[in-house]
N, C-alpha and C positions, 0 to 999 in steps of 0.2 A: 371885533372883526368888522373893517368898515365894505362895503361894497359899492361897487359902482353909481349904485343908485343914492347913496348916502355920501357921496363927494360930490353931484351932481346938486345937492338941495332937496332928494327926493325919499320919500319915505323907503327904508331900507322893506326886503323882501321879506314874508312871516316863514317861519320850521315851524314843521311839521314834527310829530311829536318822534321820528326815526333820527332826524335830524335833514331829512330831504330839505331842499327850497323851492318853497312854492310865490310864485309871483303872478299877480294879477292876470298878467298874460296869458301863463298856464291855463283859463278855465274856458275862456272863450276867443284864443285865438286863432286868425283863419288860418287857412289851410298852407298859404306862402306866406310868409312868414318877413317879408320886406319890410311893411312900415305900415301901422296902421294909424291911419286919416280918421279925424272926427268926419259923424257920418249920420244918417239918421237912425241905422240901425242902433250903433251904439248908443246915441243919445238916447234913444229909448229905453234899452235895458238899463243904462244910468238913471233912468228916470224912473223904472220899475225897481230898480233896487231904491233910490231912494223915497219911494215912497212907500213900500216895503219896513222904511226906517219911521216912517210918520215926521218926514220933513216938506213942508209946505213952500219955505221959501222957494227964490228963484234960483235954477239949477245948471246957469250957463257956467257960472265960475268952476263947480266944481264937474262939468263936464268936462271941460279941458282940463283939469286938472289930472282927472281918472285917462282920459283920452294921453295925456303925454305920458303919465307913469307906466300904462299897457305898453305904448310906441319903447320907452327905455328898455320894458322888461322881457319887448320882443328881440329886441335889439342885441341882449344882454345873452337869449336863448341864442343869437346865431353861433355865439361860442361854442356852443353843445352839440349844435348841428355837425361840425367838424370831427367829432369824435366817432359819429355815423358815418361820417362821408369816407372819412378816415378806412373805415370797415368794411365798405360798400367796394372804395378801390382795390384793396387788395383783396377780396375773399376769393377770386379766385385765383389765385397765385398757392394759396394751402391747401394739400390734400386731407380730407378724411377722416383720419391716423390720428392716431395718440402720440401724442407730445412733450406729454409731462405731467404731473400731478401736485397735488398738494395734500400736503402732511398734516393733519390739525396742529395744534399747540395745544388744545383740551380736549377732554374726553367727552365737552357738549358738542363739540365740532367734526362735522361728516369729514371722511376723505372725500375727495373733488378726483375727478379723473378729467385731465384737459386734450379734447379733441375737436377734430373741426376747424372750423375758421377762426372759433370765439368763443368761448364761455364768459357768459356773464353772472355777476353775484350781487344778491339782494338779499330784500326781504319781499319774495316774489309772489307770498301768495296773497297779498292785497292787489296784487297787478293782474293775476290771473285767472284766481279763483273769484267763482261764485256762488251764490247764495238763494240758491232758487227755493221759492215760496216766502218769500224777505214783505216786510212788508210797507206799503205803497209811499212812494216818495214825499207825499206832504198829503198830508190829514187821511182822506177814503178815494181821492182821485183814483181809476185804475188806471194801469200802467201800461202801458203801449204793447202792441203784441210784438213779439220777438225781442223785449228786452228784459235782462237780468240783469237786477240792480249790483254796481260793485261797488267795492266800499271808497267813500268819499275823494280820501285821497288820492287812493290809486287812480281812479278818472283824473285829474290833475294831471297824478305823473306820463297816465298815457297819452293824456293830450296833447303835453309836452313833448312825446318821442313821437309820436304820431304827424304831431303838425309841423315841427320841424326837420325832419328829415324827408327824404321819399320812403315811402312803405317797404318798397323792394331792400333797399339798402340797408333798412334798419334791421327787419325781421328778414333775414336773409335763412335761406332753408337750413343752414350750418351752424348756424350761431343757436345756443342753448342755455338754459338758465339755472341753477342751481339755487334752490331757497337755505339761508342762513336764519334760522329761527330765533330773533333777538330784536326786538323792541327797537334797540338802538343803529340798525344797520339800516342804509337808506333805502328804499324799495327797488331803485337801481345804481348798485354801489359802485361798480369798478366792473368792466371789461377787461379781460387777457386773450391773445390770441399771439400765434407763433410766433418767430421773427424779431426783427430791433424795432424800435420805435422811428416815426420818419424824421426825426432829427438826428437822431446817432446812425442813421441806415447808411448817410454820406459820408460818416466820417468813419466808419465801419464797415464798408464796401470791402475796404483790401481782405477782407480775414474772409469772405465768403463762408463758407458752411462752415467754416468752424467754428463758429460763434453759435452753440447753443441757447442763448438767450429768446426771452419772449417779450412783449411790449402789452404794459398794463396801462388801461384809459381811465380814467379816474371820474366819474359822472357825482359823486356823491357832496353834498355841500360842503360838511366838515372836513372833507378831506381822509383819504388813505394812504396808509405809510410806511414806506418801503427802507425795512432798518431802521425805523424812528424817524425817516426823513419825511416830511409831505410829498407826494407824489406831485409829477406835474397837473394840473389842472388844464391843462392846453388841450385843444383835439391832436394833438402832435404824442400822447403819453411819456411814459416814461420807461428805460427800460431796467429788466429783471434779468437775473443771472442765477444758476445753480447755487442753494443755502441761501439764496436774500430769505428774511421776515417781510412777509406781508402781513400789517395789521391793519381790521376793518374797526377796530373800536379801542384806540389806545386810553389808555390811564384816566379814561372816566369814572371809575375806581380802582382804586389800586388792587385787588383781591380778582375785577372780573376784566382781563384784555382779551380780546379773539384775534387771535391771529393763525398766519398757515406758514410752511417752508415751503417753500416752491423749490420741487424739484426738476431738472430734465428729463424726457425721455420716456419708458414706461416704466412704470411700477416691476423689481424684481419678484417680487412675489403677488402678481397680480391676485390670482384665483385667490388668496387666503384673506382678500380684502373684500370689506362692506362700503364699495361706491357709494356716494349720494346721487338719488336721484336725478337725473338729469333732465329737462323736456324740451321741445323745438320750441322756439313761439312764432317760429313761421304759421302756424293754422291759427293764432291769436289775432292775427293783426287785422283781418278783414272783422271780423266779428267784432274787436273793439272800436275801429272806423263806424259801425254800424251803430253802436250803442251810445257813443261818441255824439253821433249824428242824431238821436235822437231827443223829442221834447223832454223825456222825464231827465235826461242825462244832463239837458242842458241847464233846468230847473237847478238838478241840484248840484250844478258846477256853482250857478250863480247863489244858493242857499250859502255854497263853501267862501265865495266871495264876501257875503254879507256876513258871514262869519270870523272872518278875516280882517275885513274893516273895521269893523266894529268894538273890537275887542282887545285886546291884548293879552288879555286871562279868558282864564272859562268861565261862561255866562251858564245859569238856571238854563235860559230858553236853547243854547245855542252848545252841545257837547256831546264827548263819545266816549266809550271806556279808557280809552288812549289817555282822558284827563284825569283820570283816577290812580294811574301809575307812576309809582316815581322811578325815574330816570336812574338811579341811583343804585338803590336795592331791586328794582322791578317789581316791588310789592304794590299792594294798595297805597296811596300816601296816608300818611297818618302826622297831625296838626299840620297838616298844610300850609306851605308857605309858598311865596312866589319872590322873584328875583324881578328887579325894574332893571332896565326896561326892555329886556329882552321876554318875558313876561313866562320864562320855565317854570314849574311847579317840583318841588320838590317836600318829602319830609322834613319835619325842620332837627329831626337829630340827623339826620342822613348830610345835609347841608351843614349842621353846625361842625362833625367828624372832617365833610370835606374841609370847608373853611379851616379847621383848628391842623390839618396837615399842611396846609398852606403858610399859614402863622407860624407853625414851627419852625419854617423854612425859609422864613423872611423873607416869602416870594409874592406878592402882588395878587387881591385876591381875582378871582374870575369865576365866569358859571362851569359847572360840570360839563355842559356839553361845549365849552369854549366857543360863547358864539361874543359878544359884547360887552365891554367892561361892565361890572355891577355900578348898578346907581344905587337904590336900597333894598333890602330887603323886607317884605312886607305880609302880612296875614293874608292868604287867599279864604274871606267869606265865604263868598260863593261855590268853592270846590268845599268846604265844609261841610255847610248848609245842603248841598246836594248827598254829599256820602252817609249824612246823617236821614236822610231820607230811604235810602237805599237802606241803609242798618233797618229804618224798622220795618222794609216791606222787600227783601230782596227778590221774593218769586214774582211780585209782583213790577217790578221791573226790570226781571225779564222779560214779559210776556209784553209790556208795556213801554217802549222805550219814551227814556221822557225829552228826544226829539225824535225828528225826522231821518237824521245822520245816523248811519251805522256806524258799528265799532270796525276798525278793521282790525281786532283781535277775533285768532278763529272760534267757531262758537265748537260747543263741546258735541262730540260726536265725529265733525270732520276728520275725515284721514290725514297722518300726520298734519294735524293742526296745533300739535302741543297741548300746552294747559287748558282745561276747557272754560268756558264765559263762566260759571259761578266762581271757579277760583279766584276771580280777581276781585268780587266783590269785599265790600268792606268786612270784617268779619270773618270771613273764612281763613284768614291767614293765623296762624298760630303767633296767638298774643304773648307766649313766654318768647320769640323771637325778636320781639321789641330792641329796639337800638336805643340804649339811653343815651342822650343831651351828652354833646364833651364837656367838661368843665372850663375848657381853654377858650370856647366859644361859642357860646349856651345863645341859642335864638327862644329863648321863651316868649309867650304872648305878650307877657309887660316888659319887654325889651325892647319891644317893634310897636312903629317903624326902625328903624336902623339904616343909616347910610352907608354903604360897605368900605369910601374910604376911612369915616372913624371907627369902624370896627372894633380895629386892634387896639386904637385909643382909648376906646373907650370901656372896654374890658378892661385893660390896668386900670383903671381909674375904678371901678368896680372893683376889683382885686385889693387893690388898696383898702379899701372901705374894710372888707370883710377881715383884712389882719387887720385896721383898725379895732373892729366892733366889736371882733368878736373875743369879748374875755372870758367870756365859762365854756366854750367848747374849742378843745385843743383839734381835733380833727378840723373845724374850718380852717381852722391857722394852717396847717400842713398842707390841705392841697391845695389854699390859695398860695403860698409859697412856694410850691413845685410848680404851678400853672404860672406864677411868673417870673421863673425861673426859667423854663422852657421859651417862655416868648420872647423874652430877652438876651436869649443867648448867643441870636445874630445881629438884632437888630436897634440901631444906634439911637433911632425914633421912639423905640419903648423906653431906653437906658435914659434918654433924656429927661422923657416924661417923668421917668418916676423919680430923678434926683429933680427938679421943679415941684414936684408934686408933693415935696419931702417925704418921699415913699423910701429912703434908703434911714432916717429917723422911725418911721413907723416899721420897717423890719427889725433895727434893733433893740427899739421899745419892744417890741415880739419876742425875741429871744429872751430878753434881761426878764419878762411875765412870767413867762412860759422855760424857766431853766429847769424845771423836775419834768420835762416833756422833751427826749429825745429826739423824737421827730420834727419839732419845731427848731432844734438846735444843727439837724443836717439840715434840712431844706433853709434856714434861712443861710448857712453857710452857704449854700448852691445858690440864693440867691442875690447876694452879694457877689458872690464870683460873677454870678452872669452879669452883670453892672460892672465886672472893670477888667473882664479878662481879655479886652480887647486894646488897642494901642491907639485908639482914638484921641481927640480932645474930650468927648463926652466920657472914655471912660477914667483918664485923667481926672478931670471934675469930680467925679464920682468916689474916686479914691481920697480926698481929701475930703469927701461930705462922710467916708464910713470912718475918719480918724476923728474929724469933729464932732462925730453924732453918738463916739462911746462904742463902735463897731470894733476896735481891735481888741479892747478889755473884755468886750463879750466871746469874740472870738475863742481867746485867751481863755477866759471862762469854760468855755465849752470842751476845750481839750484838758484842762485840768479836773473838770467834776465828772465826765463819764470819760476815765482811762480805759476803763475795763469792756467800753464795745467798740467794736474796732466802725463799725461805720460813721457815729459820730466822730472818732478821729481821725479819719480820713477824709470827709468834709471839712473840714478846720485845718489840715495839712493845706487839703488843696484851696484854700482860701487865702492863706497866709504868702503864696509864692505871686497871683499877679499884684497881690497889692504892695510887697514889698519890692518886686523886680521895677532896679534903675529908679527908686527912690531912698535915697540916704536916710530922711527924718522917720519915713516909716519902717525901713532897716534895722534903726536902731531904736524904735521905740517896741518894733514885735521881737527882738533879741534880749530886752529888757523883761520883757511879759512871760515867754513862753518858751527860752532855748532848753531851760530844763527839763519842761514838759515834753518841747518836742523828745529828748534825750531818752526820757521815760517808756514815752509811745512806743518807741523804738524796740528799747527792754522789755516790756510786757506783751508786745506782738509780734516776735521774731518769726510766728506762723504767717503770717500776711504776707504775703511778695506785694501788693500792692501798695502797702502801707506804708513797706519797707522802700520803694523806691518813691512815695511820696514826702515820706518824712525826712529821706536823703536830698530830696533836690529840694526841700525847703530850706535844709541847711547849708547847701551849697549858695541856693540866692541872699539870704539872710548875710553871709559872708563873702558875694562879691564885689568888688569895686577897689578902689586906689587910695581911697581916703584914710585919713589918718581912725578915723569912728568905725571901719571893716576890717584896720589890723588890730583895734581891740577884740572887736567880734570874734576874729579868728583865733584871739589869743585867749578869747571868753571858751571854746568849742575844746582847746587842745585842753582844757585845766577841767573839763567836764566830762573827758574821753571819747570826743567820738571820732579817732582815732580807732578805737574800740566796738565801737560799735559799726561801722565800713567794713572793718575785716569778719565781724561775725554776721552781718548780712550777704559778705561776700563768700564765705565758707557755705553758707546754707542755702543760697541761691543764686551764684553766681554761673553754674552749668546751667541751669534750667529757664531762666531769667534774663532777657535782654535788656527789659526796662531796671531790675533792680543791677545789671551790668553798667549800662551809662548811668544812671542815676549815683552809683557810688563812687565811680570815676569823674563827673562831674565834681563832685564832692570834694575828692582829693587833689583833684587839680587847685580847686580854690582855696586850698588849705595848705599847699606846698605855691603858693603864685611867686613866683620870682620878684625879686625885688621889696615884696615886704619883712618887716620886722620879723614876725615869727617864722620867717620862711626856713631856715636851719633848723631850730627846733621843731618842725613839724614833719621835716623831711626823718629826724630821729625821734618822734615820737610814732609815725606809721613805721617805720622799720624796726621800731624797738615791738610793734606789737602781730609781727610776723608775717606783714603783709606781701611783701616780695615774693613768697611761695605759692601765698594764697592768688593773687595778681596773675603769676605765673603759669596755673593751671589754669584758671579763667577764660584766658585770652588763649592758651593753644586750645581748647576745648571750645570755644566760639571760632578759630580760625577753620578747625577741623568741621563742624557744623555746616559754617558759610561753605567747604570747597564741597561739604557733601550737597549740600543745594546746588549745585552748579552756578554758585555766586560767588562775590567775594565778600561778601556782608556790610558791615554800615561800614565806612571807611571813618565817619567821627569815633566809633569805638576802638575800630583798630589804631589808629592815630593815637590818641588820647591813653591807650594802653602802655602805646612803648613809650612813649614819653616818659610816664609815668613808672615803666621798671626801667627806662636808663635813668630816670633822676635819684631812684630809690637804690640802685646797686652802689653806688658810690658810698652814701648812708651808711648801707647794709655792709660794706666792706669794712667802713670805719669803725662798723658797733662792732664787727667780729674780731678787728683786731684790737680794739678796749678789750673786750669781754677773754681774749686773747691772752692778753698784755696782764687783764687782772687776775686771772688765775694763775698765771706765771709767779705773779707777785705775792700772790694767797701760799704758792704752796713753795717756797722761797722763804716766805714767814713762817710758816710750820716747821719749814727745816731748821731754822735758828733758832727756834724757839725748841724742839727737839735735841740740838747739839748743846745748849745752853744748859738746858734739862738733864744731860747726860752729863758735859762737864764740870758740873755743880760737885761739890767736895763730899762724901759722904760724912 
């Protein structure tokens, strides 16, 4: 995610552990918001923070340097200012009145009642709650009279709304806040208030009131998304229509999204509903100007700044409970790890789960909170070192915090403040809840550092090793060969790696070890699939490294020693079809090995639909092409009957089965192809073994199907059907009148052999 301030040369903005952005500017900027000028004030406080750091040298270069990143990052704030100003124009143009509402998506999520000018959505009670009797901003100093310390960040984000808008406009008496209780939502997320948005209001003028829509402002770093899309980021919003998805926290795990429907209008059954909470923060805005305004508040803006700079992780001296949670699970972290150089902390099974869903998907890895491509991944020390502290004295850091920074998690006792402070400590979390390490993408301590783009590299290569090594324990062998099975099944980077690596030699060495081990005999069959099931050059390559490397004989192998379990043969079915599809030598080298066994397969699992329409379309690829070496094939299938076997798959699952449907008409068509040698005979050997009746029911009982769906179903099966009963009636005409023509002559013979019988002389 690059930012303005990261195009410019300039060090990009820190998040905040909600995912908020906080920028230099945020903690001490004045009150108009134009351009701030080096000055002497500020070199001052540059000079107080860095000495603060125990840096001696001379302090001019990185005055300006702090002095221009503030000026960018005020600069950067007027965008935001628009989203206020934005609110300010129209708030009186809306009455009152309810509007619309919103529907959770879970059952952790309040209904929302939207009235007013605006409702806003956060995580609001670090912005507005406090904490009186908190204790003193840095070491025994006391605290100024009339100030209540709030939690770190929230001064930040208020600063930010405070200093950049006018007060009136922002905290307008109508506009209201609703707290979202989730870690991950930004303290102020996203505004809605009635009406289009002022981009669409022009070109949406003609429809006047009949456009119940409402216009959503998007304040949040990461972004809120409306039907999956990002929301505009503009002061200008975006607009919402009746049924859009609002999400405030998409697919940072796949198991926890928050989202709402926005509805129009009110609620039909208001009274039977439990509102969330709603509260003005028009009576907030004087009092945090006030606290804002003063010394302890400004202290620890500047604490938050020298926090910021300083660090990229969590330091011993410099932390809040916020660093103790991962993003992920919202648990304690546990072996902690951190991502460069975006600098998030996460558990490292929670991170290696994420990672290994990304790897499966051959999609480019990124941080959970999508904020900056991964550079490595890394041990966070320091977040260790700290939780193992806390483990052995938790009460004692409660009462002791070991900085100055509060958490802005609520402490236990507050009104709706959710979880209370000890739950988050290390230890209180129920340790059979533990997330174990993926095996697709294990971050253990002696793996890291780690750079995230060899990741995936570097795990096959890992993988490798362990079906190398491991020869007395079958279970490594197994899930290292379903682990790279899986990562290889889209991507052309791994398939390469591992024929270079002669990693497609080291799987069949694996099998031929390991042949009294069924599990080793499917997964490597799945792993060789994933290596060539693709039409690449890579998986081209690949196919001729598993015919030289002794892969089709094991194949081979594996479907004739375990007949009798059908998932070993159906891994070896489906193994046999890319590597012989659109090649002649290995066509006819797996036709030589295995047509019988496939034949077999066939006969001893007539229960399997899946086996059955795998072992039919292997027979079908096996015998297609033009060559003179596929009208042996096919002439090798008709002398072995599978003829015989199509119609008895078809008999037994041909109503119920769409796959074993195409899959044995595939079949027949390859075996009746016009213009080769055994094409006559084949066309009388499927009508001699009663397929035209069987064909017949099929396909009106698949047509009947499709019109009852209100379809007309696959047109490749209905096609391939009739073809297949007009090529077969003709056949079938001709055997009836042989079989016709022979009994005529059968019982013709019995008569002369009868009157001969009778005319004989006594």
């Amino acid at each position: 995610m690059r930012s303005e301030c990261e195009e410019k040369g300039v060090d990009a903005p820190q998040l905040d552990h909600s995912g908020t952005c906080v920028h230099a500017a945020q903690i001490d900027a004045p009150a108009d918001p134009v351009r701030l000028e080096p000055g002497p004030d500020i070199d001052s406080s540059v000079k107080r923070f860095a000495e603060s750091l125990g840096m001696s040298e001379p302090l001019q270069e990185r005055t300006h340097s702090i002095n221009r990143r503030m000026s960018l990052s005020l600069r950067h704030l007027e965008v935001k200012s628009e989203v206020f100003s934005t609110i300010a124009a129209q708030s009186e143009a809306a009455a009152p009145v309810v509007w619309g509402w919103l529907e959770p998506g879970s059952s952790a999520l309040p209904h929302i009642q939207l009235r007013g000018n605006a409702v806003a959505l956060g995580r609001g009670s670090g912005m507005h709650k406090s904490h009186a009797g908190a204790a003193s901003p840095r070491g025994g100093s006391p605290r100024p009279s009339g100030f209540t310390e709030e939690y770190p960040l929230s001064a930040m984000s208020s600063a930010c709304l405070t200093q950049t808008a006018p007060p009136r406009a922002v905290w307008s008496k109508d506009l209201t806040f609703v707290d979202i209780l989730d870690g991950r939502v930004s303290r102020l997320h996203c505004i809605l208030r009635p009406g289009s948005s002022t981009a669409a209001a022009s070109a949406s003028s003609s429809a006047g009131a009949a456009s119940r829509g409402a216009c959503l402002l998007d304040v949040s770093s990461n972004g809120t998304f409306i039907n999956g899309e990002p929301a505009s980021a503009s002061g200008r919003g975006s607009l919402i229509k009746d049924g859009d998805r609002l999400s405030l926290v998409l697919s940072v795990t796949p198991l926890v999204e928050h989202f709402f429907i926005y509805h129009a209008g009110e609620h039909p059954a208001d009274g039977s509903v439990d509102w969330a909470p709603a509260r003005s923060i028009a009576s907030a805005a004087a009092d945090d100007r006030q606290q804002l305004a003063s010394q302890a508040a400004t202290e620890l803006r500047m604490r938050s700044l020298q926090r910021m700079a300083t660090s990229k992780y969590t330091t011993a001296r410099m932390s809040t409970l916020e660093d103790f949670q991962c993003q992920i699970c919202l648990s304690t972290l546990r072996d902690c790890v951190a991502i460069e150089p975006c600098g998030h902390n996460f558990c490292a099974a929670c991170l290696s789960h994420h990672f290994a869903s990304q790897l499966l998907v051959s999609s480019s890895l990124s941080c959970p909170l999508r904020c900056a491509t991964p550079g490595r991944i890394v041990v966070n020390t320091a977040v260790r070192a700290l939780i193992q502290r806390m483990c052995a004295s938790p009460q004692k850091f409660i009462q002791e915090p070991l900085s100055p920074l509060r958490s802005s998690l609520p402490e236990k006792g507050d009104a709706d403040s959710g979880p209370g402070l000890p739950s988050m400590l290390p230890g209180s979390v129920d340790e059979e809840s533990d997330v174990q390490m993926s095996s697709i993408c294990p971050l253990d301590d002696e793996l890291l550092p780690v750079a995230a783009d060899g990741l995936r590299l570097k795990q096959v290569n890992a993988l490798l090793s362990q079906i190398r090594d491991s020869e007395k324990d079958a279970d490594v062998v197994i899930v290292a060969l379903e682990t790279l099975a899986k990562i290889a099944w889209n991507d052309d980077e791994v398939r390469a790696q591992v024929g270079e690596h002669d990693g497609v030699t080291i799987i069949v060495r694996a099998m031929k070890h390991w042949g009294d081990s069924g599990g080793v005999q499917c997964n490597g069959c799945l792993a060789i699939v994933s290596l060539v099931r693709a039409e690449s050059e890579v998986c081209q390559a690949n196919q001729w490294l598993v015919a030289r490397s002794g892969g089709l004989e094991a194949i081979a192998g594996a479907l004739r020693c375990w007949r009798d379990y059908p998932m070993v043969q159906l891994c070896a079915l489906l193994c046999m079809v890319p590597l012989a599809l659109d090649n002649n030598v290995l066509q006819a080298h797996l036709a030589q090995l295995s047509l019988g066994d496939i034949f077999e397969a066939l006969d001893v699992h007539q229960d399997q639909a899946d086996l059955q329409a795998k072992g039919l379309v292997a027979l079908g690829v096996l015998g297609q092409g033009d060559d003179t070496i596929h009208d042996t094939i096919r002439s090798m299938q008709l002398q072995i009957g599978v003829p015989r076997a199509i119609a008895r798959a078809l008999r037994r699952w041909g109503n119920s089965s769409d796959e074993v449907i195409w899959a044995a008409l595939f079949a027949l068509a390859v075996l009746v192809r016009e213009g080769s040698t055994p094409h006559s005979p084949a066309l009388r050997a499927i009508a001699a073994c009663g397929m035209l009746p069987i064909l017949n029911a099929c396909m009106s009982n698949y047509k009947a199907k499709a019109a009852s769906r209100t379809g007309s179903g696959d047109e490749m099966i209905i096609s391939a059907g009739d073809f297949l009963v007009q090529a077969l009636k003709p056949a079938a005409r001709r055997m009836a009148w042989e079989r016709g023509t022979l009994c005529l002559v059968a019982f013709a013979a019995l008569g002369v052999c009868a009157w001969r019988c009778r005319a004989k002389p006594q």
